[in-house]
C-alpha positions in Angstrom: -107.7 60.3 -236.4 -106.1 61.4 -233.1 -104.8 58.4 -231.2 -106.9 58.6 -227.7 -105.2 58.9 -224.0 -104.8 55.9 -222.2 -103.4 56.1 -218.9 -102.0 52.5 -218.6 -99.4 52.6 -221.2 -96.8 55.5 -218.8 -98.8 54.5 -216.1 -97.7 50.8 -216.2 -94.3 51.9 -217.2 -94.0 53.3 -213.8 -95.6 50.8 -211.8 -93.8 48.9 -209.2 -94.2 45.5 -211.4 -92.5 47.2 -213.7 -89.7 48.6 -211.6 -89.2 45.2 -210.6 -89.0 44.4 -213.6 -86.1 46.6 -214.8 -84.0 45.9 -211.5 -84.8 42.5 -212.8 -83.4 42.9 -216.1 -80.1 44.6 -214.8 -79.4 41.9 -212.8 -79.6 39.0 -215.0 -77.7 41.0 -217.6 -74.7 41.4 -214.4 -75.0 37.6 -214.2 -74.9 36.9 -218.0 -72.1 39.1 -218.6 -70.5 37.3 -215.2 -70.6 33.7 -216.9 -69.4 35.3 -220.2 -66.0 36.6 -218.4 -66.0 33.6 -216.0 -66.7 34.9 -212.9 -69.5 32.5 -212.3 -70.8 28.9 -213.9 -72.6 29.0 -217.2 -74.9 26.4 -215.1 -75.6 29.0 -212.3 -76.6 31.8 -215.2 -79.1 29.6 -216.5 -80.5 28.1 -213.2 -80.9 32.2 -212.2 -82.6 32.8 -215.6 -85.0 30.1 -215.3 -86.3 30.6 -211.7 -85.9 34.3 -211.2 -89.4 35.6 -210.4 -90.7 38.3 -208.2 -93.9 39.2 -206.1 -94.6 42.8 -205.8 -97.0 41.4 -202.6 -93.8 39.5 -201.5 -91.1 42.2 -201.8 -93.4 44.6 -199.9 -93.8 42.4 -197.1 -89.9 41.5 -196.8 -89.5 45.0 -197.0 -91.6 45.8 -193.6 -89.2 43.6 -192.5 -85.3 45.0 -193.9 -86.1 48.6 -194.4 -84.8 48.2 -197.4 -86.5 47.6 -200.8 -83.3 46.2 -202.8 -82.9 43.6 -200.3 -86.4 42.5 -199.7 -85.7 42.0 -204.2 -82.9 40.3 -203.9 -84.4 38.0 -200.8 -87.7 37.5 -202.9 -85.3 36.3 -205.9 -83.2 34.1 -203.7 -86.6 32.2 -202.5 -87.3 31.1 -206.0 -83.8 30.7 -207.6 -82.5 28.4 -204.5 -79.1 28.0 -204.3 -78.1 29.6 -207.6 -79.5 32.8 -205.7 -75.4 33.5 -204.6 -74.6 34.5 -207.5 -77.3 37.2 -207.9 -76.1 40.7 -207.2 -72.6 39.9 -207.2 -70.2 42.8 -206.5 -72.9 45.2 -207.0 -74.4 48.1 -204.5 -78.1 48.6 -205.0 -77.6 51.9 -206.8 -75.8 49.9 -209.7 -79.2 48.0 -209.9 -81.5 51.2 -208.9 -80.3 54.2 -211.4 -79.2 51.9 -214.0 -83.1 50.3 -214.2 -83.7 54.0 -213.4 -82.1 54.9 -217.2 -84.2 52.1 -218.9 -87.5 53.7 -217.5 -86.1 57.1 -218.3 -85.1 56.1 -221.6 -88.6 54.4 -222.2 -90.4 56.9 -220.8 -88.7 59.7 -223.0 -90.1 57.2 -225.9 -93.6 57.3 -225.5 -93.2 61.1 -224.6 -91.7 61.3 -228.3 -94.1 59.8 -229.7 -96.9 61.8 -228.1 -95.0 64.8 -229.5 -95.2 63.8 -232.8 -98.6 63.1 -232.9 -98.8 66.8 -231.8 -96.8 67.9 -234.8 -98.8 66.5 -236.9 -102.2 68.4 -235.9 -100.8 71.4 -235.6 -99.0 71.0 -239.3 -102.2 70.1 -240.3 -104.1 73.4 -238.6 -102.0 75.5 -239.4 -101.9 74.9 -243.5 -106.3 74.5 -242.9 -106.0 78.4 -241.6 -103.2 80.0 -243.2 -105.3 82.4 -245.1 -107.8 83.1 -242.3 -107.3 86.5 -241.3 -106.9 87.4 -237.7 -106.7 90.2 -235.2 -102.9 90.2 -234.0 -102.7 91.6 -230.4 -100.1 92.6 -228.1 -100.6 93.4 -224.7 -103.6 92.2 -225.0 -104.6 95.1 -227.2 -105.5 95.1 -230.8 -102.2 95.5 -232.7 -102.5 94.4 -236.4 -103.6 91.7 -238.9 -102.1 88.4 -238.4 -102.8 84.9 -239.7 -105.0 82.1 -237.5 -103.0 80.0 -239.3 -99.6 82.0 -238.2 -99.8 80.8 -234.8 -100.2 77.2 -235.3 -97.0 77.3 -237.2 -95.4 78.8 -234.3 -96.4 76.6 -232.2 -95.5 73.6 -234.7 -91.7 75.2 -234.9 -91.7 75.2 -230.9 -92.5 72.0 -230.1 -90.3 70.8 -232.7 -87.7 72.4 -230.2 -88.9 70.4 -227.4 -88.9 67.5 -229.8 -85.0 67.9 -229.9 -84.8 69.0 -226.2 -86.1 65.8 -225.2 -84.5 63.8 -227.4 -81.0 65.7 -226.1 -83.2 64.8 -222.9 -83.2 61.1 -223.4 -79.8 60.6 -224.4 -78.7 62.2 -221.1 -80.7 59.8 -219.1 -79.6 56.2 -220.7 -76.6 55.6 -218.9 -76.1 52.9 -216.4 -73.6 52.4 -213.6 -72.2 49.2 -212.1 -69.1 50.5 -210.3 -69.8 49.9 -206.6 -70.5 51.6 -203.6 -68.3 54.7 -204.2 -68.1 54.1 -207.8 -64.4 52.9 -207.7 -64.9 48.8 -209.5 -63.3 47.8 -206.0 -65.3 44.3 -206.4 -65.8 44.2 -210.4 -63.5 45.1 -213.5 -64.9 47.9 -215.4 -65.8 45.7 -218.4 -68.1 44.4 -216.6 -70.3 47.7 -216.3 -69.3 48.4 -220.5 -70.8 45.6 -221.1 -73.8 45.1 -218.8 -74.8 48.6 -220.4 -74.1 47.7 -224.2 -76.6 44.7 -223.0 -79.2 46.8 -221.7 -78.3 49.6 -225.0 -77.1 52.3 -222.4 -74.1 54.0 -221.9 -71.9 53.4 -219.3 -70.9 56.5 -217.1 -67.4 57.8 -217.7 -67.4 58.1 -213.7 -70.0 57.7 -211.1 -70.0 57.8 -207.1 -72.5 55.2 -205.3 -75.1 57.1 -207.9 -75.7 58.3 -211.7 -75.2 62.0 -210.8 -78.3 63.8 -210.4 -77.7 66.9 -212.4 -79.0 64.1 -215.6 -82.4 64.0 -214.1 -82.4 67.5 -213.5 -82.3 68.1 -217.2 -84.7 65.4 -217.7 -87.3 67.1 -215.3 -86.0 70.4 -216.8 -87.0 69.0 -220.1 -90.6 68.2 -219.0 -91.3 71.6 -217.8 -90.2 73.0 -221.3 -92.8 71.2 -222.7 -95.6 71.7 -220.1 -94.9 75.5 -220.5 -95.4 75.3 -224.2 -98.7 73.0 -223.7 -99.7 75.6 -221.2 -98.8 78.8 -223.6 -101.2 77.2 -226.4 -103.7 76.5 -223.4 -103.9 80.1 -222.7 -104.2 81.3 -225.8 -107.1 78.7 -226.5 -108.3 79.7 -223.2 -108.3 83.7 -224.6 -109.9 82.8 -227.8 -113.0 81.2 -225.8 -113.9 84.3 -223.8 -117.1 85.4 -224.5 -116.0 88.7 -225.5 -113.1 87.0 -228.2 -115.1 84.1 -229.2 -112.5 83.2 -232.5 -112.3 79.7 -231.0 -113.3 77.2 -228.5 -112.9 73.5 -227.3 -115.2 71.3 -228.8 -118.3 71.1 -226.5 -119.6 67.7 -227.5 -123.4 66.7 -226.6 -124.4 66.0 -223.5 -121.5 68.0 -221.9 -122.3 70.0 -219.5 -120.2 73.7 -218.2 -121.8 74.5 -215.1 -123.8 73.3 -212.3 -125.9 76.5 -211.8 -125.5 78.2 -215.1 -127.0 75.5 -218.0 -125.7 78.2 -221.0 -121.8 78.0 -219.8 -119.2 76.7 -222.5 -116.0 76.8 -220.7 -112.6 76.0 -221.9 -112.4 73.1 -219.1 -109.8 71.1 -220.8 -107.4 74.1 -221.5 -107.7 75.1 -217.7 -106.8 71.2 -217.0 -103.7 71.5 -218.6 -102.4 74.9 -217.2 -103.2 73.2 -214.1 -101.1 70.2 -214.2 -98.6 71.9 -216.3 -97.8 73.8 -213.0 -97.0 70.4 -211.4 -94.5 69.5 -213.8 -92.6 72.8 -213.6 -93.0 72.3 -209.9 -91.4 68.8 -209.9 -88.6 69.9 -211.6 -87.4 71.9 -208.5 -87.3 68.8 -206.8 -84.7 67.2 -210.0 -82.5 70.5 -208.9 -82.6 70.2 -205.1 -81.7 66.9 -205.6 -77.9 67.5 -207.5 -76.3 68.7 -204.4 -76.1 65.7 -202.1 -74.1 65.5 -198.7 -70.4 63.7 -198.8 -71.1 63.0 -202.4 -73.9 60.9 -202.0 -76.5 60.2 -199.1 -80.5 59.1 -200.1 -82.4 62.3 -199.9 -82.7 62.4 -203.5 -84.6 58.6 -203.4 -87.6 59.4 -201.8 -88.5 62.2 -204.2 -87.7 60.9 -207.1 -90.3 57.4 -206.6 -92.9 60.8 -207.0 -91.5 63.3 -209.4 -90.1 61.1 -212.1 -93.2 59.0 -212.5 -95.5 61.9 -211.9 -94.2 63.9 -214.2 -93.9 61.3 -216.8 -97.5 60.6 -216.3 -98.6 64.1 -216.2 -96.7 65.5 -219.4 -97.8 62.4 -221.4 -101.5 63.2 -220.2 -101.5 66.5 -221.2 -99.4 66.1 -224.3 -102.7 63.6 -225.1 -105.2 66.1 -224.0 -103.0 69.4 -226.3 -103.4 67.0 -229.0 -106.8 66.2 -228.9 -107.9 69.9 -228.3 -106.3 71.4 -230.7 -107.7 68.6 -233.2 -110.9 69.1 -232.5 -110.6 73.2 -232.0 -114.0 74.7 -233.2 -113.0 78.1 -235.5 -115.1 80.8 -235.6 -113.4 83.1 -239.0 -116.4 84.7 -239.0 -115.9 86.2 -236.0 -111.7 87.2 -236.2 -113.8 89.6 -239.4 -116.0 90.8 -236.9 -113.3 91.6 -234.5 -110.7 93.3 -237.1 -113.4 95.7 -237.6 -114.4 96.7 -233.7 -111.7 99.2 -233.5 -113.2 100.6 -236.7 -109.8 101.1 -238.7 -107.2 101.8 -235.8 -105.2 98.2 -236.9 -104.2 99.9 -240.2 -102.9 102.7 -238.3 -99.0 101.7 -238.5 -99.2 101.3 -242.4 -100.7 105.1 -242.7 -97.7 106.1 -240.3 -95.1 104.3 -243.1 -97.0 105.6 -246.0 -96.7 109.1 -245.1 -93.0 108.9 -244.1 -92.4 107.6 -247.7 -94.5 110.9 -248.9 -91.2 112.6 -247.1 -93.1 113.4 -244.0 -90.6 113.0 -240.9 -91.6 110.5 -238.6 -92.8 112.4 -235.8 -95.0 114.8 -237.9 -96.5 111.9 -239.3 -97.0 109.8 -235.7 -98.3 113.2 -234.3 -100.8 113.5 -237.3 -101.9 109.6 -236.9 -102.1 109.8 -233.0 -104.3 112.8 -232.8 -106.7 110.9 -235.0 -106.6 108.0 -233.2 -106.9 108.8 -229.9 -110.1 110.2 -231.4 -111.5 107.2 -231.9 -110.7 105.5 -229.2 -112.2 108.7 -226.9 -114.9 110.0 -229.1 -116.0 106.6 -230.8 -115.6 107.6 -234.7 -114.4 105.8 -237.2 -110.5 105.9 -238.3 -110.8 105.8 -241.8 -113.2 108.4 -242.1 -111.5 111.0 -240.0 -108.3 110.4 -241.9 -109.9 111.7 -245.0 -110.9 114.2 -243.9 -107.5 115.3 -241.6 -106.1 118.5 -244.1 -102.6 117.5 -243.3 -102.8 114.2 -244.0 -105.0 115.0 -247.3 -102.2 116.9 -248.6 -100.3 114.1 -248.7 -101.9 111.2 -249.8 -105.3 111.1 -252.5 -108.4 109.5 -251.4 -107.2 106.9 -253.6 -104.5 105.9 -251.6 -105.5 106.3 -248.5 -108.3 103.6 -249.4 -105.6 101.6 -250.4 -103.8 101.7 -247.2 -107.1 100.3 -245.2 -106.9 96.9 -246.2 -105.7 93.4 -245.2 -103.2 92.6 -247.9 -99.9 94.2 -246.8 -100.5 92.3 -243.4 -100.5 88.8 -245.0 -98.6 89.3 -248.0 -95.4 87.2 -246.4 -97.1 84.9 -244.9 -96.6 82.2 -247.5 -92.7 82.9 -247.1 -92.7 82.1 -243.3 -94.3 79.0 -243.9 -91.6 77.9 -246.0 -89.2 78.4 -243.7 -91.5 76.5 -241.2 -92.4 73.8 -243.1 -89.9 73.8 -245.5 -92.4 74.2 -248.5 -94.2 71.2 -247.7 
């Protein structure tokens, strides 16, 4: 059973409580690390541990005051932690305490994103063994080409997001690493151990070098990352979204009762939830733009980048996990029509087996372009003149002198077209 969307779990990852949080976090592991080497009282650590608390209400009103959202923190933690409060952000520059809380919610977020992917993996395994014998027109260029397997494109997809599986995992590690160096990154106030081992704390890595900021190029590849996978959700979206058109009609979302397609037309099915996730998967690709205007920063570091990361990281995060959840569930619950993939092999009334006839006759020792030119002219016959393929083949005196009626029977049928299909499953699946 497919594990249903709920918003709260990446949306309260990226909610200013738990923002808060994470700065919180980063700063008692600064102070613990800071009574550990002796920089401050073990009595001060644990007066700061027990009375650090934080109101979102209260930061935001401090904050109309300071212009400035790590102090309005900091103040908020000083009213509760009294005079312990000194000791709280010691030697650090808010971006030690922003972009390293920044990699925990990166880090987490790349988690549940994982997770999601999974899940995906597992429907599409689980479609694509259910129709791997289910004949299918195969089209390129949106034209009729020749006979594939439904099945054959679930694996592909499978095989892709396993790709985007590793990307974001790649992804992930790039993003956990945490920074307490100071304001241009040099440890003018703090010995680097102190930043090893705030990070081993918090199970991030410590940047080999930093200025006042992580460098931004690591959330351009996490951004990156998310459009990858938004493209591929969108890919299978459009091919859904194909496969529902009236004239197709080889699949289509799952209408459920009571659902209704169209305000003025009561007979209209239409692939709403495929559309939804084209949609938003532009958003994503669109946010990561933003990840790659924000590398380049002026004299090394100003706060440009700031603003539009509080939308595109958690937007993004939200987004892709949304429609990762809604890919999931649409593809689960795909309604197949084989019946019909029959129906369409046959509307071109042969033409698909046109490419084997060309191959057999070559192996009769026909060269290759007498044999195209022999095929073609039959062909374009049907496609002009409406008749069927098969039939005028047999009856083409050229191509009769070549092959019996025997063969050429033999030639118009599905089983050369899925004969390796078994063999590309094992290399997709690995013979599972």
């Amino acid at each position: 059973m497919i594990e249903r969307y709920t918003l709260p779990e990446m949306g309260a990852l990226w909610s200013e409580q738990s923002k808060f949080q994470k700065w919180l976090e980063v700063e008692i592991a600064v102070c613990e690390v800071h009574a550990e080497l002796g920089t401050i009282p073990r009595d001060a650590l644990e007066q700061v541990k027990a009375r650090a608390k934080f109101s979102v209400e209260r930061i935001n009103e401090i904050e109309k005051t300071t212009n400035h959202d790590v102090i309005a923190f900091t103040t908020n933690l000083s009213e509760n932690i009294g005079a312990a409060s000194r000791f709280v952000h010691f030697g650090l520059t808010s971006s030690d305490v922003v972009d390293t809380a920044n990699a925990l919610l990166l880090r987490d977020a790349c988690d549940l994103l994982l997770k999601k992917i999974e899940s995906l993996l597992e429907v599409l395994k689980r479609r694509a063994f259910e129709f791997k014998d289910t004949p299918q027109i195969g089209r390129t260029h949106g034209i009729h080409a020749e006979p594939t397997s439904f099945g054959l494109t679930f694996a592909l997809w499978y095989d892709e997001m396993r790709r985007n599986r590793d990307r974001l995992r790649r992804a992930r590690a790039t993003v956990a690493v945490g920074k307490i160096s100071g304001a241009v990154g040099t440890f003018a106030h703090l010995d680097p151990v102190v930043e090893q081992k705030v990070c081993e704390r918090l199970d991030l890595k410590a940047a080999p070098v930093s200025t006042q900021i992580i460098q931004r190029d690591c959330y351009a590849e996490y951004l990156s990352t998310l459009a990858i996978v938004a493209s591929s959700l969108d890919k299978f979206a459009l091919n859904i979204r194909h496969w529902q058109r009236t004239e197709v009609n080889e699949a289509q979302e799952r209408f459920a009762t009571g659902q209704k397609g169209s305000s003025a037309m009561p007979h209209k099915r239409n692939p709403i939830i495929s559309e939804r996730i084209s949609g938003i998967a532009r958003i994503v690709r669109a946010n990561s733009l933003v990840g790659l205007e924000n590398i380049a920063l002026w004299h090394e570091r100003d706060i440009s980048h700031s603003s539009a990361e509080r939308v595109v990281l958690p937007d993004s995060s939200i987004a892709l996990d949304y429609i990762l959840s809604k890919t999931c569930s649409l593809i689960d619950g795909l309604v197949v029509y084989p019946e019909r993939m029959l129906q369409n092999l046959q509307i071109t009334r042969g033409l698909i087996f046109s490419g084997q006839l060309l191959l057999v006759l070559t192996q009769k020792g026909v060269s290759r372009e007498t044999a195209y030119e022999w095929v073609q002219r039959n062909a374009m016959k049907v496609w002009d003149e409406n008749k069927d393929f098969h039939e005028l083949v047999s009856n083409d005196t050229d191509i009769k002198s070549q092959l019996s009626p025997r063969e050429i029977d033999a030639i118009f049928t599905l089983d050369t077209y899925l004969r390796n299909i078994n063999a590309i499953f094992d290399r997709v699946f690995g013979g599972k």
